[in-house]
C-alpha positions in Angstrom: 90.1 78.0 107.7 88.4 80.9 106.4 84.5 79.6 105.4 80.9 81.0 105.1 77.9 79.1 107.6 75.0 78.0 105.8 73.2 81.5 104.6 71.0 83.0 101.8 73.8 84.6 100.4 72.6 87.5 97.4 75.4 88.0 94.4 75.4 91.0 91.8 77.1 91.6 89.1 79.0 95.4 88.6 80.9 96.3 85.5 84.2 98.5 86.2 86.6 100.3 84.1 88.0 96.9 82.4 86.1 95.3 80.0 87.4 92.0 80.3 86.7 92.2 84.6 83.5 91.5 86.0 83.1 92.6 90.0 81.1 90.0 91.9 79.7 91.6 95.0 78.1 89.6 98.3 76.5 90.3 101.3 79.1 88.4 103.1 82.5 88.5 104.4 85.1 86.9 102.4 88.3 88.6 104.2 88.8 91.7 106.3 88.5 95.1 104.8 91.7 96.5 103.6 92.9 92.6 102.5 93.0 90.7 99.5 94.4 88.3 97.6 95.1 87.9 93.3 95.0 85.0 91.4 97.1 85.3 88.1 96.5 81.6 87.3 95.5 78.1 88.4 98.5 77.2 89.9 99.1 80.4 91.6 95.2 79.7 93.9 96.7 76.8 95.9 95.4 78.1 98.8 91.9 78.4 97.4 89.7 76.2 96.7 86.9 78.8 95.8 89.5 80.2 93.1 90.6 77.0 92.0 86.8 76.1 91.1 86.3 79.3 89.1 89.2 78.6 86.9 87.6 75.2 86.1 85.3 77.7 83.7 87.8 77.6 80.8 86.8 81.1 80.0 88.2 82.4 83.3 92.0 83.9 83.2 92.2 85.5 86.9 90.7 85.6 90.3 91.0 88.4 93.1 89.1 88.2 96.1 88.6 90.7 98.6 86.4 91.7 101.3 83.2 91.4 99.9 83.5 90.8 96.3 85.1 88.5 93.9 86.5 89.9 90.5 86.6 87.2 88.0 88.9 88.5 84.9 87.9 86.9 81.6 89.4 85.6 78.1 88.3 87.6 75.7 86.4 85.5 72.9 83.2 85.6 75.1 80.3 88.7 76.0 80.0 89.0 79.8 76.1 88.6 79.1 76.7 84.9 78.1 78.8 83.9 81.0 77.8 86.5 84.3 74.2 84.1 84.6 76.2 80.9 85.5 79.7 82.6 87.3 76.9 84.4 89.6 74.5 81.4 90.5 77.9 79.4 90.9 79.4 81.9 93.3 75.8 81.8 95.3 75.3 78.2 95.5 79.0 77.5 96.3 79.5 80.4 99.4 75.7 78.9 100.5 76.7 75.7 101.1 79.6 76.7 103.1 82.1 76.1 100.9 85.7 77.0 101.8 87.1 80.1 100.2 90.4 79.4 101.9 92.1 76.0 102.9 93.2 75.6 106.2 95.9 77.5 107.6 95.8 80.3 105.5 96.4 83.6 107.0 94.2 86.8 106.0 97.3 88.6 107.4 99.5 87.2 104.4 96.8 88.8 102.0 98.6 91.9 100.8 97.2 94.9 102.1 97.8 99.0 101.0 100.1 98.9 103.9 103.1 96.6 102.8 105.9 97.8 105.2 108.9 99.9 103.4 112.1 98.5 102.2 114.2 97.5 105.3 117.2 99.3 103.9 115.3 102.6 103.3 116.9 105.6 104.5 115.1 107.6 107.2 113.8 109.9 105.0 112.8 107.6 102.9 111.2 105.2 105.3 108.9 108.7 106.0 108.2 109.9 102.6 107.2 106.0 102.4 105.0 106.2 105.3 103.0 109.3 104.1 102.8 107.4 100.9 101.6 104.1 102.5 98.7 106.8 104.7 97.5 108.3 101.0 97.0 104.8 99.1 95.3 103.3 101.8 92.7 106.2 102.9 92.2 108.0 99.6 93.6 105.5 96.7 92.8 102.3 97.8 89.0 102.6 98.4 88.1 103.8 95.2 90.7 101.1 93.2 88.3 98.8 95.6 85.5 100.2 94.1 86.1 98.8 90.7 87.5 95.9 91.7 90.8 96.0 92.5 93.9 96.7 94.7 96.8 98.8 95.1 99.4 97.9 97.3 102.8 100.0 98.2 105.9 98.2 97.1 108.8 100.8 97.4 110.1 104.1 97.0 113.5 105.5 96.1 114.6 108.3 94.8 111.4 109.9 94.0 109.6 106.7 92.6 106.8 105.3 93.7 106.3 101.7 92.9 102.7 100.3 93.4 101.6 96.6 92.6 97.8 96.8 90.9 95.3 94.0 91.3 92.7 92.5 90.2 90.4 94.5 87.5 93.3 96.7 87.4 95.6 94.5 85.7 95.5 94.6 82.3 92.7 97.4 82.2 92.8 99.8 79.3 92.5 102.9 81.5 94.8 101.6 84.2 97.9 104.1 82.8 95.8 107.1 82.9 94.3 106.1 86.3 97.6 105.5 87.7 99.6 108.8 85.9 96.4 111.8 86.0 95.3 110.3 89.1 97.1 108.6 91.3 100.6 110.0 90.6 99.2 114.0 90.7 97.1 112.8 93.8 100.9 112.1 95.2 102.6 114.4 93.7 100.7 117.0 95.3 100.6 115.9 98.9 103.9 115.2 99.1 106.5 117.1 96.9 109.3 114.5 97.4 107.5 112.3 94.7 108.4 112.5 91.4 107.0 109.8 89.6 104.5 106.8 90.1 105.0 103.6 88.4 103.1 100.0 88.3 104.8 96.9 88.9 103.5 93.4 87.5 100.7 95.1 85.5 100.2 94.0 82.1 99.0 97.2 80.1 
């Protein structure tokens, strides 16, 4: 079980580039660098309790928890102003208490990580181009996709698509086509010459 002893635990609020996402940062450990997990809906945060209590607040639409940092996606009818007050001393009292943010027998190895492992029937060449791929997302791409409160995870690449999975803030985020086509696809596209194309999978845009 993954839980937090009894601590002052400190929680701030930090907007990113989706309106409807709110970045919940704490000066604790919720799962190891590099890891994370994203909460569509209710039913998908089984293995959550911590999740499963912040979609009790009718306004809340999706979860993702990472290292440090929860970011709570929200419905759209009410101002972050109204709501960050009560999701923040929530998220204080609850990790304070030592409430569980995983049940037991989850694995932080099952949270997906920048790192997913390349389609199994991947030529050789493409098992390589998908390794240098794998090396760029998680030391250049990933950190600053972290930064506003979300993920991006490798998923495949053939014939000179990429395909990447965004999380968290990231889904559903206004800016999340030009972030993923001026940045991230020219950032690939430059350092290696075999990609042709970048494309998101399971993002609503």
């Amino acid at each position: 079980m993954i839980e937090n002893k009894e601590k002052m635990v400190s929680v701030y609020a930090e907007a990113n580039p989706n309106p409807e996402s709110m970045k919940f940062v704490m000066n604790v450990q919720l799962l190891p660098d590099g890891q994370s997990v994203d909460y569509p809906n209710v039913e998908s945060a089984l293995e959550s309790p911590l999740a499963q209590e912040l979609f009790n607040f009718d306004y809340v639409s999706r979860v993702f928890i990472a290292s440090n940092f929860v970011t709570v996606t929200k419905s759209a009818e009410l101002e972050w102003v109204k709501i960050i007050p009560e999701l923040r001393t929530f998220l204080k009292s609850y990790v304070e208490a030592g409430g569980p943010i995983f049940n037991e027998g989850f694995s932080a190895a099952k949270a997906q990580t920048a790192g997913t492992a390349a389609n199994g029937e991947a030529s050789a060449e493409d098992a390589e181009i998908s390794k240098k791929v794998i090396d760029l997302l998680e030391n250049y791409v990933r950190p600053a996709v972290e930064q506003d409160g979300g993920n991006i995870t490798f998923k495949s690449y053939h014939d000179g698509v990429v395909t990447v999975h965004l999380q968290g803030s990231c889904s559903g985020c206004p800016s999340a086509t030009v972030t993923l086509k001026a940045g991230i696809e020219n950032l690939l596209k430059r350092m290696v010459p075999e990609v042709k194309e970048v494309v998101a999978d399971g993002v609503t845009f």
